[in-house]
N, C-alpha and C positions, 0 to 999 in steps of 0.2 A: 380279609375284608371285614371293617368294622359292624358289627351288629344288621347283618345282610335278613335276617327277617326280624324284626321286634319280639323280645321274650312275651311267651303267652301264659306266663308264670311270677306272676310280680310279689310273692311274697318275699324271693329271697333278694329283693334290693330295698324292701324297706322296711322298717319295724312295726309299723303294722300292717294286721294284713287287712287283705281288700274280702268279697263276698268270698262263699265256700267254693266256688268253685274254680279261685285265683283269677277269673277272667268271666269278661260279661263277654259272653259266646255269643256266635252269628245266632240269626234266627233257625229252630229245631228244621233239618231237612225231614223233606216226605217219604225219603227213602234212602236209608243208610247206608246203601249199596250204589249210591247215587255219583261216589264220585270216583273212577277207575284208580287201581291203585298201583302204578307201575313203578320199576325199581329207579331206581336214583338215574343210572345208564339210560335210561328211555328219557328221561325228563329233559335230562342234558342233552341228547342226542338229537333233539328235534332244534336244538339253537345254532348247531355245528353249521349249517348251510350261510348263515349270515356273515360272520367275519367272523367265526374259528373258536374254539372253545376255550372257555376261561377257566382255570381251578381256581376254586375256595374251597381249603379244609372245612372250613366252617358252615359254609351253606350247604356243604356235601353231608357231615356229619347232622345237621339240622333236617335235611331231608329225610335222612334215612332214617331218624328218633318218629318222624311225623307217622312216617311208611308203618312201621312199626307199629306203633301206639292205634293207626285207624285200623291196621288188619285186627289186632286184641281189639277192639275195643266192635266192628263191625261182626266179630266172629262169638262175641258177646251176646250181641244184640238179636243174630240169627238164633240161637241158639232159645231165645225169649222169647222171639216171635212165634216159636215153636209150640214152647210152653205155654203160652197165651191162648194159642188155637188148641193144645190139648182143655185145657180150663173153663173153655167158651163153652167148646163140646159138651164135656162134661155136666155142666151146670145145665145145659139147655136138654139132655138128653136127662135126668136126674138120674146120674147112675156115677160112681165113685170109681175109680182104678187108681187105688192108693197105691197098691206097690209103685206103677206105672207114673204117677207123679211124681210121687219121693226120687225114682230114680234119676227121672230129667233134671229136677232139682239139685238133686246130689252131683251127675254132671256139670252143670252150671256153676256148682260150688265150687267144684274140683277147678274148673279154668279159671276160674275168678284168684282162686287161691295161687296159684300160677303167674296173678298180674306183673310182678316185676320183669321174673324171666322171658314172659313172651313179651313184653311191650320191651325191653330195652331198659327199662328205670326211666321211661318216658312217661309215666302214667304212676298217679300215687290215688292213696286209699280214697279220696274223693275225688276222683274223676277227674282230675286236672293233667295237664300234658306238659311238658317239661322239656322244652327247646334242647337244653343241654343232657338229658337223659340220668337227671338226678334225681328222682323223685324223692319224698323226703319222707319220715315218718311224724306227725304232730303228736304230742302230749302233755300233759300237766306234772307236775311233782308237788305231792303233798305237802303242804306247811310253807309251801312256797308262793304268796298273792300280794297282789303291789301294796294294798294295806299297810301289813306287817312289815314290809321289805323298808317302805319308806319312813313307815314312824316309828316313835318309840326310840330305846337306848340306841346307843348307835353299835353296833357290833360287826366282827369281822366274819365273816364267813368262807371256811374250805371248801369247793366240790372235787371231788375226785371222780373219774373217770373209769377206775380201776381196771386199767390200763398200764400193762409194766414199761418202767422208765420215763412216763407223767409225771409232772409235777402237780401239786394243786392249783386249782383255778380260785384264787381269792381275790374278795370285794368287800367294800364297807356297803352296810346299812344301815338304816335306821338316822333319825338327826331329822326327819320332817323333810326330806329334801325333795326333788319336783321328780314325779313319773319317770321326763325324760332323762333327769340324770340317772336313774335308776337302770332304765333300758343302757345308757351307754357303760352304765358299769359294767353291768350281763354281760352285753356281748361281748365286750372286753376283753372281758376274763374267760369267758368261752371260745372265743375264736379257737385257740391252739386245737381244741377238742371237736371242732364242727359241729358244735351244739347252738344253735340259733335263739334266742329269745325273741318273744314279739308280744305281740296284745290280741287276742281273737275278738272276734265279733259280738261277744258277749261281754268285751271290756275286762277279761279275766287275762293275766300271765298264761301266756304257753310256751312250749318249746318245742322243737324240730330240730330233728338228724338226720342223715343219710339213711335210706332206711337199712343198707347193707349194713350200718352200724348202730340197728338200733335193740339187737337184740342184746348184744353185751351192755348198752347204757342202761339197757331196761335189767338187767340184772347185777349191776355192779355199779352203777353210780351211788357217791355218798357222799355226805355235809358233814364238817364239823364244824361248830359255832364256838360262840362264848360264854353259852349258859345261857341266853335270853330267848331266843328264837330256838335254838338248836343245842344240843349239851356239847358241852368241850369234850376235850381229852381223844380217845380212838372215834375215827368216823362212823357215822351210824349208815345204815344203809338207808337210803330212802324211798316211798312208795314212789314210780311211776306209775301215769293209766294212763296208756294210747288214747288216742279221738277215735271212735267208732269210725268204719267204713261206710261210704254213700252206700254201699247195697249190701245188708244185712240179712243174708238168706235161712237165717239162725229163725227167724219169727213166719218162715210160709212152711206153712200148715196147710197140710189137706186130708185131717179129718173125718171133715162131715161137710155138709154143702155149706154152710156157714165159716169155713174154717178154708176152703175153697176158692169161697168168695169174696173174703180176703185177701188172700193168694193173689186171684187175681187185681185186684186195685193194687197191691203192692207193683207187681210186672209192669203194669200198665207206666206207675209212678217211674220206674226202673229203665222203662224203655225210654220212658221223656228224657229222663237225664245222660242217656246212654248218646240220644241225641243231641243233646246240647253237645257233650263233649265229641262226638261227631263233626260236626259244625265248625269247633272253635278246632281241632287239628285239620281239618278241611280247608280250613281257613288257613293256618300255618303252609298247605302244601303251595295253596295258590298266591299265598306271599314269596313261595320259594321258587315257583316259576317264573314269578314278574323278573326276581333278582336276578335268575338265569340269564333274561330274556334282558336285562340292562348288562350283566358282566359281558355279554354275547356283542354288544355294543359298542360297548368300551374301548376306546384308545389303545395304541399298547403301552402307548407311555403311562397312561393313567392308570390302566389294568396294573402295569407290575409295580407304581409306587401303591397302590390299595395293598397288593399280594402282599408287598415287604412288609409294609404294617401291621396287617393281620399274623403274618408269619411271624416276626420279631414281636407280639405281642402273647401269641399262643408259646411263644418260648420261654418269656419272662414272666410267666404266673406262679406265684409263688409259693412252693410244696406241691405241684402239681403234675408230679410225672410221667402221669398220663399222656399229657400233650406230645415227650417224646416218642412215643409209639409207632407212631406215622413219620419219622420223622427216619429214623435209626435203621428202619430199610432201605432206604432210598441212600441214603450215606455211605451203604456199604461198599465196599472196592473205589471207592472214590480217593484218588491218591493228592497228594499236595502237586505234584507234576501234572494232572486235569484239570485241575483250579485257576493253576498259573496261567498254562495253555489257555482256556478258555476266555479269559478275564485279559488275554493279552491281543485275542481277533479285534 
C-alpha cells in the first residue's frame, strides 16, 4: 500500500531541509503517558470484526518504528520527570545531594546514548521520528560551503568514502554557477555512498548519513581536488563535525545551587521537546489506525490491487535488500507445483 501514513520526516525527499525538528508536531501533550502503547497485533486486531484483516508490510513495519520510538522516547521522559522533582526538592530544601544527581544524570545519559538501539533507528539526534526507521546522522565537512563550491576557478573534486571497492564520487565546481546546480551535482555523486547533501536552517551546506554508517565517513571520508579548493595528488582526509544533539546532558551541572538551577531550566527545556516529539509519533500511531481501520474496509478486489503494488514496489527498490527479509520466509517450501495448483482454482 502506497505511502499508508505520510513520512513524518521530510528531510530525506527534499534538499532542503524544513525546521530542526523535520516536522511541526501536534500540540505538546499534558501527559506523555497519555497515549497507550499496544503492540502492532492489538491495533490490528480490533479491525478483524468488520470485514477481515488486511496486510500491509508497510503499515505493519510503520507501526511498529512509531511503537518503538514512543516507548524510547516516554521512558525518556519519565526518567526527567524524576530528575526535575529531585531538583525542585533540592533547591526548595537548600541542601545539595551531588553524588545523588550526577548519578540520575549519568542514567539518563546512559539511555539517551542507547537512542538508536532501543528506538529502532526511528528516532535521530534531534528528536525526530523516522517512518522508515532510518534515522540519519547530520554534519558539516570543513572547506566545504556553497560560497567556494560555486565560484571561483572551476575545478573537479574526488570524495572518497574509504570504503573497499568504491570508486570516487566526483563533481565539477566552481564557474559561478546557481546553488541549485550545485545541490544536484552533490547528491549526484553521492548517492552511491548514502551520503545526502542539503542546505540547514542557517543557509549553510550540510550533510547526512545513515547513522549506522556514520562512524566510518566520520573517519575516512576524503577530497582530492585540483590545487584550488583542495590539493591534488593522494586524497586528504577531511575534517567532519557532527550537529550537536537536541539534549546535551555534557553542560547539567549540579554543583552549587546555581549550577542546579540551571539544571533545572535545562530538564524543563528537555521535557518540552521530549514532548513535542511525543506528539508528533502519537500522531504517526493515530494515522496508522485510521489506515487500519480503511484497509479493514476495503474491497477485496481493491485490497489485493493496493497489496500487488506495494508488494511489487518494496521489491523493486534499488540496492535495497532489506526488503527481501520478510519476503524469503514465507517462499520457503513453496514448490512451482503450489503455484500452478493454486493459480489454476
Amino acid at each position: 500500500m502506497n505511502s499508508l501514513i505520510s513520512s513524518l520526516d521530510s528531510t530525506s525527499s527534499r534538499t532542503r531541509r524544513n525546521s530542526p525538528g523535520g516536522v511541526q508536531p501536534a500540540p505538546a501533550a499534558t501527559d506523555l503517558r497519555s497515549t497507550p502503547q499496544a503492540p502492532a497485533e492489538s491495533a490490528v486486531a480490533g479491525t478483524t470484526a468488520a470485514s477481515g484483516w488486511r496486510y500491509s508490510s508497510q503499515l505493519n513495519e510503520q507501526l511498529t518504528a512509531a511503537q518503538r520510538a514512543l516507548g524510547f522516547v516516554d521512558g525518556l521522559a519519565g526518567q526527567l520527570e524524576q530528575l526535575k522533582t529531585d531538583l525542585s526538592q533540592q533547591l526548595a530544601q537548600r541542601r545539595i545531594d551531588r553524588e545523588g544527581l550526577e548519578a540520575r544524570i549519568g542514567r539518563f545519559a546512559t539511555t539517551l546514548a542507547q537512542r538508536h538501539a532501543q528506538s529502532g533507528g526511528s528516532v535521530d539526534g534531534k528528536l525526530r521520528f523516522h517512518l522508515a526507521a532510518d534515522a540519519r546522522q547530520d554534519f558539516t565537512v570543513r572547506g566545504m560551503d556553497l560560497d567556494s563550491l560555486r565560484r571561483g576557478p572551476a575545478e573537479t573534486l574526488a570524495l572518497f568514502s574509504g570504503e573497499r571497492g568504491t570508486a570516487a564520487m566526483s563533481f565539477n565546481v566552481g564557474g559561478d554557477v546557481s546553488e541549485d546546480e550545485i545541490m544536484r551535482r552533490l547528491n549526484r555523486a553521492l548517492a552511491p555512498s548514502g551520503i545526502r547533501a542539503a542546505i540547514n536552517d542557517d543557509g549553510q551546506l550540510g550533510f547526512s548519513v545513515d547513522e549506522a554508517a556514520w562512524p566510518a565517513i566520520r573517519d575516512r571520508l576524503a577530497v582530492r581536488g585540483g590545487g584550488v579548493r583542495f590539493p591534488s595528488g593522494q586524497p586528504q582526509r577531511v575534517k567532519t563535525e557532527a550537529e550537536p544533539e537536541r539534549l546535551a546532558t555534557g553542560e547539567w551541572q549540579v554543583n552549587d545551587h546555581a549550577h542546579v538551577r540551571q539544571t533545572l531550566q535545562r530538564v524543563v527545556s528537555a521535557l518540552s521537546q521530549l514532548r513535542q516529539a511525543h506528539s508528533a509519533i502519537a500522531s504517526a500511531i493515530d494515522q496508522a489506525r485510521d489506515a487500519i481501520d480503511q484497509l479493514s474496509r476495503m474491497g477485496e478486489q481493491s485490497w489485493a490491487q493496493e497489496f500487488v503494488a506495494d508488494f511489487n514496489a518494496r521489491l523493486n527498490q534499488a540496492g535495497d535488500y532489506r526488503s527481501f527479509l520478510g519476503v524469503i520466509p514465507a517462499l520457503l517450501g513453496v514448490s512451482r507445483y503450489r503455484v500452478v495448483s493454486l493459480l489454476a482454482l
